[in-house]
C-alpha positions as a Markdown table, in Angstrom:
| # | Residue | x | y | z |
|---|---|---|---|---|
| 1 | Unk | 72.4 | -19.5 | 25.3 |
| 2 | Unk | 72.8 | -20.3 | 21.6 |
| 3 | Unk | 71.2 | -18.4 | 19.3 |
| 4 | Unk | 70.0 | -20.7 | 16.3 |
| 5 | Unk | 67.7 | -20.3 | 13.5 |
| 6 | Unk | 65.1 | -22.4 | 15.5 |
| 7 | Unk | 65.7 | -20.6 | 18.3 |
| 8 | Unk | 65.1 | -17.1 | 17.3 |
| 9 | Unk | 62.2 | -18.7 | 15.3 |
| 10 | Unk | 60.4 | -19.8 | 18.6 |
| 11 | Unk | 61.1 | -16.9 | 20.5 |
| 12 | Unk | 60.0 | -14.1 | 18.1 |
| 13 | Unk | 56.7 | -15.9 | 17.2 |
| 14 | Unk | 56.4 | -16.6 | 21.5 |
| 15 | Unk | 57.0 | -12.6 | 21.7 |
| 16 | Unk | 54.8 | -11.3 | 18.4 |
| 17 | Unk | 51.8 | -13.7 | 20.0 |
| 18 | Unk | 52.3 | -12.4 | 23.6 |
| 19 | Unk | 53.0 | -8.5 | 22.4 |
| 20 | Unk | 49.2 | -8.5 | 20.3 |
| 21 | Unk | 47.8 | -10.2 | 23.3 |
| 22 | Unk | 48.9 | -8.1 | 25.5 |
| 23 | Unk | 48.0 | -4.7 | 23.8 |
| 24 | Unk | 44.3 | -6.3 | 22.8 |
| 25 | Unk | 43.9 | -6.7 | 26.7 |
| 26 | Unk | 44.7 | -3.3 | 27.6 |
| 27 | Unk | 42.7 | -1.9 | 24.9 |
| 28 | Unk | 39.5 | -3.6 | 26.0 |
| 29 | Unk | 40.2 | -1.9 | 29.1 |
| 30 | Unk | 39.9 | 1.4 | 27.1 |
| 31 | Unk | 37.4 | 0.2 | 25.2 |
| 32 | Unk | 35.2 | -0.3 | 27.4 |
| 33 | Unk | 35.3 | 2.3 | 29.7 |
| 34 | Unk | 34.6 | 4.3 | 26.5 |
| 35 | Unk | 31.4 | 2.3 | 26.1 |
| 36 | Unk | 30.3 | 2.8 | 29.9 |
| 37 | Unk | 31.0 | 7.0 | 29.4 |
| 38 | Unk | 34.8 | 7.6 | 30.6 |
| 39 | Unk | 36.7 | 9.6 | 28.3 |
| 40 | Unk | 40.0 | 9.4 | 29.3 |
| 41 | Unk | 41.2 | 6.4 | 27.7 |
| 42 | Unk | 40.1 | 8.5 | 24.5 |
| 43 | Unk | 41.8 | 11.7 | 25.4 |
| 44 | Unk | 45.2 | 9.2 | 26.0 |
| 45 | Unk | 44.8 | 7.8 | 22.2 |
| 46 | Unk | 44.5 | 4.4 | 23.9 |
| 47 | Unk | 40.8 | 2.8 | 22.4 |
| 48 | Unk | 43.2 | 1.3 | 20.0 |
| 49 | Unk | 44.7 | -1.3 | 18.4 |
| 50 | Unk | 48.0 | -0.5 | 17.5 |
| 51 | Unk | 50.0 | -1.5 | 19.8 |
| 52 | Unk | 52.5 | 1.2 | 20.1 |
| 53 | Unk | 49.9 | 2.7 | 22.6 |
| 54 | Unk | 49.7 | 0.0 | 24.9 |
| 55 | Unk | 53.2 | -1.3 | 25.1 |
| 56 | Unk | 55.7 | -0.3 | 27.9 |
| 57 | Unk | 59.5 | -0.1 | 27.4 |
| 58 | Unk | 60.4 | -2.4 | 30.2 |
| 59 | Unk | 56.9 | -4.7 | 30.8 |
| 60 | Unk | 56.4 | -4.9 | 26.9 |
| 61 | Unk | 59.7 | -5.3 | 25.2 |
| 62 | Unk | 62.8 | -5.6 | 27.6 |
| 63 | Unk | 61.6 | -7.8 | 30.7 |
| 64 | Unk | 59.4 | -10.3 | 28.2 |
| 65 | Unk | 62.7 | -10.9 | 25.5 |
| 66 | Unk | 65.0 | -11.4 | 28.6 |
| 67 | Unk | 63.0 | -13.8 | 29.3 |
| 68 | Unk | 62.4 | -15.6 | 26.2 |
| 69 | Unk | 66.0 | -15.5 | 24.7 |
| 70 | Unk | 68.4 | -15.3 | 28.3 |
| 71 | Unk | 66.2 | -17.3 | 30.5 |
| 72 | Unk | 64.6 | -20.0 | 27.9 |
| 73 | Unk | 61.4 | -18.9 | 28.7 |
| 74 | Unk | 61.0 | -20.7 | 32.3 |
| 75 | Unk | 60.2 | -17.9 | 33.7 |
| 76 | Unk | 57.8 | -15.5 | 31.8 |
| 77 | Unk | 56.4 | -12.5 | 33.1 |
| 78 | Unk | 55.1 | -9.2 | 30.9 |
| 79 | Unk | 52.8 | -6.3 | 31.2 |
| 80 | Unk | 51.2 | -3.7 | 29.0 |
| 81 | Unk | 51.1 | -0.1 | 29.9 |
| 82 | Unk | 48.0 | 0.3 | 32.4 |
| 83 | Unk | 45.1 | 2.1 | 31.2 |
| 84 | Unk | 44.3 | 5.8 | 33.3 |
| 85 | Unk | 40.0 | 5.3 | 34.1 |
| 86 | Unk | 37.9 | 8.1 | 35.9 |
| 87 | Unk | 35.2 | 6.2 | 37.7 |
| 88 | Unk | 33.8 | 9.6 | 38.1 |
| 89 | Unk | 32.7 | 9.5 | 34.8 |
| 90 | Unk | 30.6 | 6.2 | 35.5 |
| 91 | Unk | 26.7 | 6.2 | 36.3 |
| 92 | Unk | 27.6 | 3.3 | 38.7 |
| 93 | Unk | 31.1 | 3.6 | 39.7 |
| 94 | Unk | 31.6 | 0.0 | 41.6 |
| 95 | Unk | 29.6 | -1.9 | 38.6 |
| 96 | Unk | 31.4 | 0.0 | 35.6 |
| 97 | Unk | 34.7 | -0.2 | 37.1 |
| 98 | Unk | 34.2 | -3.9 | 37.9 |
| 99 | Unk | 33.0 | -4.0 | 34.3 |
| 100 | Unk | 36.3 | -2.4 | 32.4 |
| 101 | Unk | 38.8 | -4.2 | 34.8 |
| 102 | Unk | 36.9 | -7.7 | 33.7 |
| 103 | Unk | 37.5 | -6.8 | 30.0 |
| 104 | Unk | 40.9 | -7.4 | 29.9 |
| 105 | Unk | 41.0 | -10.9 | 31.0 |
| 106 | Unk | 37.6 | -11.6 | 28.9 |
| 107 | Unk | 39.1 | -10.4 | 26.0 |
| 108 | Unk | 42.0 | -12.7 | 26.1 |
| 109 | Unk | 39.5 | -15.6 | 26.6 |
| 110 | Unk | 37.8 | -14.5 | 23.5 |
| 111 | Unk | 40.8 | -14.6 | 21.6 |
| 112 | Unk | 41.8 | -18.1 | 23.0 |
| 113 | Unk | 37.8 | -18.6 | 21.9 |
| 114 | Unk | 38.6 | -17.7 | 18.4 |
| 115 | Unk | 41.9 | -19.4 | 18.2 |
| 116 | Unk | 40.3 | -22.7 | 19.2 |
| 117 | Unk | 37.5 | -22.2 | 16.2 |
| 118 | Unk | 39.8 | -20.9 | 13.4 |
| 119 | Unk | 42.6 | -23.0 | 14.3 |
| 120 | Unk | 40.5 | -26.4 | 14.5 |
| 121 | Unk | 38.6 | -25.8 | 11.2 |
| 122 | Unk | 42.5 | -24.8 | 9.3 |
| 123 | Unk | 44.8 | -28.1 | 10.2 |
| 124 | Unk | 42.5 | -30.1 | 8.4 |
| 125 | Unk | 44.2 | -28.0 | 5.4 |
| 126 | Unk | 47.6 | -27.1 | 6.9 |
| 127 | Unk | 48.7 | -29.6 | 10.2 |
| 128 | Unk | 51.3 | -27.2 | 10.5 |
| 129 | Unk | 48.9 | -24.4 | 12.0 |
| 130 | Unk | 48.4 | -26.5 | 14.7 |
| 131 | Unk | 51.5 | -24.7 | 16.5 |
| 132 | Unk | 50.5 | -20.8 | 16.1 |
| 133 | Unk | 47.0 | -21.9 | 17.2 |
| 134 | Unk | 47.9 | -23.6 | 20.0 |
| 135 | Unk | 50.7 | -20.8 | 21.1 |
| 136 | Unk | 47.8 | -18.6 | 20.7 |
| 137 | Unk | 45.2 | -20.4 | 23.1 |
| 138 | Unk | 47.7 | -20.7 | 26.1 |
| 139 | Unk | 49.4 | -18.1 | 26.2 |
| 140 | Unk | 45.6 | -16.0 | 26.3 |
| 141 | Unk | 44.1 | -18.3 | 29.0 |
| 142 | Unk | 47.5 | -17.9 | 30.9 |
| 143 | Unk | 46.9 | -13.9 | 30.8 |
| 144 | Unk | 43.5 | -14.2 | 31.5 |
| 145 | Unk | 44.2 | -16.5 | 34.6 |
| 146 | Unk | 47.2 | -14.6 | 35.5 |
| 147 | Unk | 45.4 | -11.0 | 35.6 |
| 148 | Unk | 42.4 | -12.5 | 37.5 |
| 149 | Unk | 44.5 | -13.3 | 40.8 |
| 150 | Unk | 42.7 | -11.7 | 43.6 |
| 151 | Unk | 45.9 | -9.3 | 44.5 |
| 152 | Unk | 46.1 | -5.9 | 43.8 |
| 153 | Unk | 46.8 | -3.8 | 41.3 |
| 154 | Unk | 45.9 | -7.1 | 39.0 |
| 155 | Unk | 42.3 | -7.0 | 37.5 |
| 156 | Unk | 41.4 | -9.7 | 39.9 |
| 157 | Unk | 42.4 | -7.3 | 43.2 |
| 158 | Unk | 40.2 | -4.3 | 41.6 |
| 159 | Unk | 37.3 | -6.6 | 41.4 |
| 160 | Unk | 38.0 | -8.2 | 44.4 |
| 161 | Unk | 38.7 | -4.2 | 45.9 |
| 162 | Unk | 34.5 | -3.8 | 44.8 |
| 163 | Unk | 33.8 | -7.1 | 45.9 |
| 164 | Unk | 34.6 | -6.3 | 49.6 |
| 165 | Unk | 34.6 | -2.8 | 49.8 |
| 166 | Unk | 38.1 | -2.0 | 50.4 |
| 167 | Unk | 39.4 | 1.2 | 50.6 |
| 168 | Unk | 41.6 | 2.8 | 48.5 |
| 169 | Unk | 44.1 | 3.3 | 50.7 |
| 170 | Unk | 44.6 | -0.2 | 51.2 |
| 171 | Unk | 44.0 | -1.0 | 47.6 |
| 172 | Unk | 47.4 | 0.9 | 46.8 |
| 173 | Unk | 49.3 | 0.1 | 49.7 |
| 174 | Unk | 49.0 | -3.7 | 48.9 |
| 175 | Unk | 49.9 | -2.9 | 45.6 |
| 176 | Unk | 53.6 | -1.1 | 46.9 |
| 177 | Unk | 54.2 | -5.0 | 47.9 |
| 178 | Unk | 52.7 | -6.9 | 45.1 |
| 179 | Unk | 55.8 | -7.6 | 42.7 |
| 180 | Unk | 57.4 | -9.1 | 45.6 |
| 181 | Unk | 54.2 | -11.3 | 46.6 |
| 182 | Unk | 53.6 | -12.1 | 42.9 |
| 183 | Unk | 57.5 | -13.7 | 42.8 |
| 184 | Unk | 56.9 | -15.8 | 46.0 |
| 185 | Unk | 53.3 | -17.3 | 44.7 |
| 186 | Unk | 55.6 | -17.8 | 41.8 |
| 187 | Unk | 58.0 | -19.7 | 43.3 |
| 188 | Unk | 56.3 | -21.5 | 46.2 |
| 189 | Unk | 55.5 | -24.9 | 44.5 |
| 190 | Unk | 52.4 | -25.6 | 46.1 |
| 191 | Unk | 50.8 | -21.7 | 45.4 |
| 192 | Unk | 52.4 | -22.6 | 41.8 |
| 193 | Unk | 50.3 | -25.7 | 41.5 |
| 194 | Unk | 47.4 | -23.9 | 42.0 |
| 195 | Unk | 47.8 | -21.2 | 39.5 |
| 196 | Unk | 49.0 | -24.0 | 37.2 |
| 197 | Unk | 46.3 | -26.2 | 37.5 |
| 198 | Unk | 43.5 | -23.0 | 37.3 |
| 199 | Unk | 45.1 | -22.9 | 33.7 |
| 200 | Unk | 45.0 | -26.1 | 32.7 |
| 201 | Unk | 41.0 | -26.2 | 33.7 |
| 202 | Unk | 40.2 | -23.1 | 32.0 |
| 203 | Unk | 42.2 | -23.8 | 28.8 |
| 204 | Unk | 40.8 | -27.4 | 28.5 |
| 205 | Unk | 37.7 | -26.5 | 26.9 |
| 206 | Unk | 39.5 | -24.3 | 24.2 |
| 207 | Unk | 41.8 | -27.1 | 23.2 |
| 208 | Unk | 39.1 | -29.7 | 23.0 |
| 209 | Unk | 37.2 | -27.6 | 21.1 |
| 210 | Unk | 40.1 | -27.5 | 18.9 |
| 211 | Unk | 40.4 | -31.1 | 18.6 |
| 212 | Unk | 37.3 | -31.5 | 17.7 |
| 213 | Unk | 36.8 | -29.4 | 15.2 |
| 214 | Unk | 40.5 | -30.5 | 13.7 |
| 215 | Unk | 39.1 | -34.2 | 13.4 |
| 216 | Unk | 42.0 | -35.1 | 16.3 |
């Protein structure tokens, strides 16, 4: 692949957006299991925002730049470093935990939120925002969407763990496998189109938000 100015351009601005989303995920996870009474995250230095506490060697920095710069970003895939919880610590342990897990992905929503609003109301003064904005928006919505598939140890299996009782055996032994289930879904076109699609539903209000408030 040749590196060019463009190029390098694309890919470190792809990278800087998916690196603070990233680490603003995992630190709502901390955040609020702060809020709800566990002290761990705390004790860990991770109810932060610097991203240096949330970012793992290979799911933060090598895995994602492969990606972007060896495999022209057609296949994507990055993680933060997961954020240690004590249910114990919770008054209600199913409700809390369902609480913290859901955090992440509503965070990234929030930002894609914001992004839509901020963004909109700027390209009336600089166009050229248009592209930082909109990088920002789907990449958060793809997190969001990506994290809330139902399969464990994803946000969406703890909360659907709660949501059916299962046990934590089972929880972590479905979780052993879940790399390798994760890279069929993404590769089976029709489980592909599904994902695909849940992203394009949810980020369609954002961006019309957008474009309404840009005038477009």
């Amino acid at each position: 692949m040749d590196f060019d100015l463009n190029t390098l351009r694309n890919g470190l601005l792809f990278y800087i957006v998916l690196v603070c989303s990233l680490c603003i995920h995992e630190w709502a996870h901390a955040f609020m299991a702060d809020r709800l009474g566990d002290d761990t995250p705390r004790h860990l230095g991770r109810v932060t925002l610097n991203p240096l506490a949330h970012m793992d060697l290979f799911g933060t920095v090598i895995f994602p730049l492969v990606c972007i710069f060896f495999l022209g970003g057609g296949f994507l895939f990055g993680w933060g470093k997961p954020v240690p919880v004590n249910s114990a610590n919770f008054q209600n342990r199913r409700r809390d935990d369902t609480l913290v897990t859901l955090a992440g992905p509503c965070s990234n929503l929030l930002i894609a939120a914001l992004a839509a609003v901020v963004g909109g109301l700027l390209y009336k003064k600089d166009p050229k925002t248009a592209e930082i904005f909109m990088l920002v928006i789907e990449l958060n919505v793809t997190l969001a969407v990506f994290n809330l598939i139902p399969l464990p140890p994803l946000d969406g299996g703890t909360v659907l763990k709660h949501a059916i009782r299962m046990s934590e055996e089972t929880y972590l032994r479905i979780s052993q496998w879940s790399f390798f289930i994760l890279m069929a879904v993404l590769w089976l076109p029709p489980l592909r189109w599904v994902i695909v699609t849940a992203m394009g539903i949810t980020a369609s209000p954002f961006i019309l938000v957008y474009q309404w408030l840009a005038g477009s």
